[in-house]
N, C-alpha and C positions, 0 to 999 in steps of 0.2 A: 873752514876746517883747519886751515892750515897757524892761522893767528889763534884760534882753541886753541893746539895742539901747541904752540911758542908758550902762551900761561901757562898751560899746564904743566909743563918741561921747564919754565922757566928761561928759559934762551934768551930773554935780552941782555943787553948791557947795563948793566949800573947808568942811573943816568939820562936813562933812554923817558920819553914819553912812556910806552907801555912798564915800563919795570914802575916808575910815578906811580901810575895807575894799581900796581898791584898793590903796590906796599900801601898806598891812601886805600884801598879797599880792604886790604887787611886789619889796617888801625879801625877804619868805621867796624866793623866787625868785631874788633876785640871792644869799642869804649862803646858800641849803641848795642850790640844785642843782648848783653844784661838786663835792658829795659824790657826788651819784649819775651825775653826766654827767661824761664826758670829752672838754672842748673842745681837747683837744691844745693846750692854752696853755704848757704850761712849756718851758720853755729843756731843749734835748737834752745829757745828760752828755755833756762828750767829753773823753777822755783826750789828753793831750800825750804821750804814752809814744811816738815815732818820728817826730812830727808838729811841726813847728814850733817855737816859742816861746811861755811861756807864763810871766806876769808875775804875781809875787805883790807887794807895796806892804808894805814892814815899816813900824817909826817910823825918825826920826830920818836919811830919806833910804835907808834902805839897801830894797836890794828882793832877790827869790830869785825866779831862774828859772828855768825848766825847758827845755832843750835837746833837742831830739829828735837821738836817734842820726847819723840821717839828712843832718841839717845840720851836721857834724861831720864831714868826716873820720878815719878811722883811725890814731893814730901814739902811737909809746913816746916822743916827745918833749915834755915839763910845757909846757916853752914854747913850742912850736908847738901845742899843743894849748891854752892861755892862750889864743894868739892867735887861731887858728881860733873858739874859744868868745865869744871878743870880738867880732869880727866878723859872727858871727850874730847874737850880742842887741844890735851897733851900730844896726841900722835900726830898732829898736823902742823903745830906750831909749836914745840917742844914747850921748855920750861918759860910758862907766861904768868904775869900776875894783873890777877882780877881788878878792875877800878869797881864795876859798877855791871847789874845786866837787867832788862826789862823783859818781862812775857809781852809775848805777839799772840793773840787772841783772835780767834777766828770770830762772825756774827755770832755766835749761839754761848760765846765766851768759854769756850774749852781753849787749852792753851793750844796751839801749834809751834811755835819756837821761841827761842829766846835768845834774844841778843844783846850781846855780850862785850864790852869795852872793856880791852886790854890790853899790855903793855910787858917789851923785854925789858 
């Protein structure tokens, strides 16, 4: 009872065998029980596929984003549809200019986003 009660107070000396012992049971503890325990710490996948905007960082200034469908109106017109796609990734990435952007096509060929290669 009496050595519990030293761990758990902590009373040894720097040093000592039992202080070894804690500190090497504390490190297994912080680097093995990740393995078996699930502290729902990691960041949730989420797909941009309908959803927003979603900013990839290339070199040299240029970036690619993803446009969800959604934020996009519908039209056979290159340049209203330039514009419309500017205007949505304006709030996120201020004044950008368009190179080039492809539809992302779900199986059944309805668009779901579009992505978009662009540059300050």
């Amino acid at each position: 009872m009496k050595l519990l009660r030293s761990y758990l107070f902590w009373t040894y000396e720097r040093g000592s065998f039992h202080y070894d012992v804690m500190v090497t049971l504390i490190l297994l503890f912080l680097f093995v029980s990740p393995l078996f325990i699930n502290f729902h710490d990691r960041p949730e996948e989420t797909s941009s596929r309908g959803h927003g905007v979603l900013v990839h960082a290339g070199p040299n200034g240029k970036f690619t984003f993803e446009v969800g469908a959604d934020q996009v109106p519908e039209t056979s017109d290159r340049n209203r549809l330039r514009a419309e796609l500017q205007s949505s990734i304006a709030p996120v990435a201020g004044a950008i200019s368009i190179d080039h952007w492809q539809e992302q096509r779900d199986s059944s060929g309805r668009v779901e986003s579009y992505k978009v290669w662009a540059r300050r």
